[in-house]
Each structure stands twice: as C-alpha cells, then as structure tokens.
C-alpha positions in Angstrom: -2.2 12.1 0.6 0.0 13.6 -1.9 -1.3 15.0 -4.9 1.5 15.8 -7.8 0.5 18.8 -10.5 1.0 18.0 -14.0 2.9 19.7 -15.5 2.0 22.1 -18.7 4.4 19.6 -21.2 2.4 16.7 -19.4 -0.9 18.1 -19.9 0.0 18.6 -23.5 1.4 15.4 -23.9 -2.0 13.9 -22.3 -4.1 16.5 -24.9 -2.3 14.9 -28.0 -3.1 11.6 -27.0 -7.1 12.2 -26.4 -9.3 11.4 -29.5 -10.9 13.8 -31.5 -14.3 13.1 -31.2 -17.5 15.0 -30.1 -18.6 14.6 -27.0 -14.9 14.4 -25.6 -14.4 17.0 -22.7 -11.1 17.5 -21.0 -11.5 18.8 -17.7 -8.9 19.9 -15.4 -8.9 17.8 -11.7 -7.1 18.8 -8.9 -4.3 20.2 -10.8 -4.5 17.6 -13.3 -6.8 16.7 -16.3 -9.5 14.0 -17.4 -11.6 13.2 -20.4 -14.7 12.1 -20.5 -17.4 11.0 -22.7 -21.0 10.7 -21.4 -20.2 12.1 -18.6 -17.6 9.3 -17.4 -13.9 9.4 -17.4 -11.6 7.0 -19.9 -8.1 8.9 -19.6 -6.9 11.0 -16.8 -3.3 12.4 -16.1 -2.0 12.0 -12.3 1.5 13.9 -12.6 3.0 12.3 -15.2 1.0 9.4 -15.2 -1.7 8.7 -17.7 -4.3 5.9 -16.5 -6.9 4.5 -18.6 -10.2 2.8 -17.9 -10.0 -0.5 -20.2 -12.7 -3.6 -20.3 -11.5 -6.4 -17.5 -10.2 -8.5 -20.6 -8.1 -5.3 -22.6 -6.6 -4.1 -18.6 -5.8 -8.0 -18.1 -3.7 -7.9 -21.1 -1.7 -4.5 -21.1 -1.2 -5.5 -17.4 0.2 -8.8 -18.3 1.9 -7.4 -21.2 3.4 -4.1 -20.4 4.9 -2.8 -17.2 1.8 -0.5 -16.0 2.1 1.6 -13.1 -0.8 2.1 -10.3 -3.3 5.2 -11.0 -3.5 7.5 -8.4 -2.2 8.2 -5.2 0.7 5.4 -4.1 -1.9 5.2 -0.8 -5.4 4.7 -2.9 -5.0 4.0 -6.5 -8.1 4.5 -8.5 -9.9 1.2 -9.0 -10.7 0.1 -12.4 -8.0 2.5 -14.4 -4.3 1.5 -15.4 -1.4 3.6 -15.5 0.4 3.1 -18.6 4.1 2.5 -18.9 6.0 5.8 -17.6 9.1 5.1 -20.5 5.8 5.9 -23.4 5.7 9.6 -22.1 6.9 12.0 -24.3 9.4 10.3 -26.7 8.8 12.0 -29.1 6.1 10.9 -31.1 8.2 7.1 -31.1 6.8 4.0 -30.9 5.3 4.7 -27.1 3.5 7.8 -28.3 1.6 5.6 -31.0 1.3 2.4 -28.0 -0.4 5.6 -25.6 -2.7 6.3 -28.3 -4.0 3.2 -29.5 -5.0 2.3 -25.4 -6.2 5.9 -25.0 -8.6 4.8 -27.7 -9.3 1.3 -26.6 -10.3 3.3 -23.1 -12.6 5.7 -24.8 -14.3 3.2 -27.2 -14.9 0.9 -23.9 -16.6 4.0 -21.6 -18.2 5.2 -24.8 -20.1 2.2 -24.7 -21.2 2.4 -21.0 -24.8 4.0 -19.9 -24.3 8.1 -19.6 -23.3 9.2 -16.2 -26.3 10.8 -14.5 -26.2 13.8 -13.3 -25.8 14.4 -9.8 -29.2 15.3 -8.5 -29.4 19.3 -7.1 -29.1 19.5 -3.2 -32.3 20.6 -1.7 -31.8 24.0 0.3 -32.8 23.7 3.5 -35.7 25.9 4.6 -34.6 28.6 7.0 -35.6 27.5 10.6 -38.5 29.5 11.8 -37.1 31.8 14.8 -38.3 30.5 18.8 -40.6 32.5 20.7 
C-alpha cells in the first residue's frame, strides 16, 4: 500500500486551514498530520490531499457539488472522510483557500459534536509463566 509523505509546504498549508480552538490537537500520522477534537479526527492530510469527516447530508453535498477526491490509499480509502478538491491547495489564500476553510470547519463543528473518543483501554501484561519442574 503506498503511503505518500506530506510534504512540509503541505503540512503548513493543512496547519493554516485547522481552526483555532482549544481542544484541537494536530498530530502527525504516518508521515502525515490529523486533528482532532475529543479525541476523534475531522481533518487529516494524505500527501497533498486534505479529507474531512462531514455529517452524511454536508459530504452528500460537497460530493455532489465539487469534484472531491478519495481519502486515503487509492486501494482502501478511509470510510466516512472526503478529500477535498486538489485545484483548492495552496492558491494562495484565493477563493479555494477560503472554500478549504469553511469545510475544515463544517468537519470540526460536526466531530465536535460526537461523544469523546474513549481511551483505548491499557493492555494487561501477561504474568511471567512459572518455570517447569
């Protein structure tokens, strides 16, 4: 499966698009980034390709509307996130910069409003096997 690095102009590019508020973390992911808030992930950057988790009715119309891209590997695409038009990266602050924004924030108001991730539960360590006689 073939995993493209973002690179450091696309990471900044996905920084400036990720609201400012608390409880937003950015966390790097297999050479790329995602935010999160409560623990789940509303933006994440796959090479140059920034894919947002939307409500079914918002990702049914920027899919019908726009021409998204698949999130993810070409082989396994992340269910339930859609990669937004390639052509809004990076022009320059232009009319795709501000589109990229306003459905980066329509993803992170929609996960905002989901139940906290729980944590993942700590892996019991297994008791050391008592030597054979």
């Amino acid at each position: 499966m073939e995993m493209p690095k973002a690179s450091d102009a696309d990471k900044e590019h996905f920084r400036s698009l990720i609201p400012d508020h608390p409880g937003v973390v950015i966390k790097p992911m297999f050479g790329n980034l995602g935010a999160f808030v409560n623990g789940n992930m509303f933006a994440g950057l796959f090479g140059s390709t920034i894919g947002v988790k939307l409500s079914t009715a918002d990702q049914a119309a920027l899919e019908s509307s726009e021409r998204t891209v698949p999130f993810g590997p070409a082989e396994r695409p992340m269910g339930g996130y859609t990669g937004l038009p390639e052509v809004w990266n990076g022009d320059g602050g232009g009319t795709g910069e501000e589109r990229a924004r306003a459905w980066v924030e329509r993803a992170f108001e929609y996960v905002a409003g989901l139940p906290p991730k729980a944590p993942k539960a700590a892996k019991a360590s297994k008791a050391p096997k008592a030597p054979r006689k």
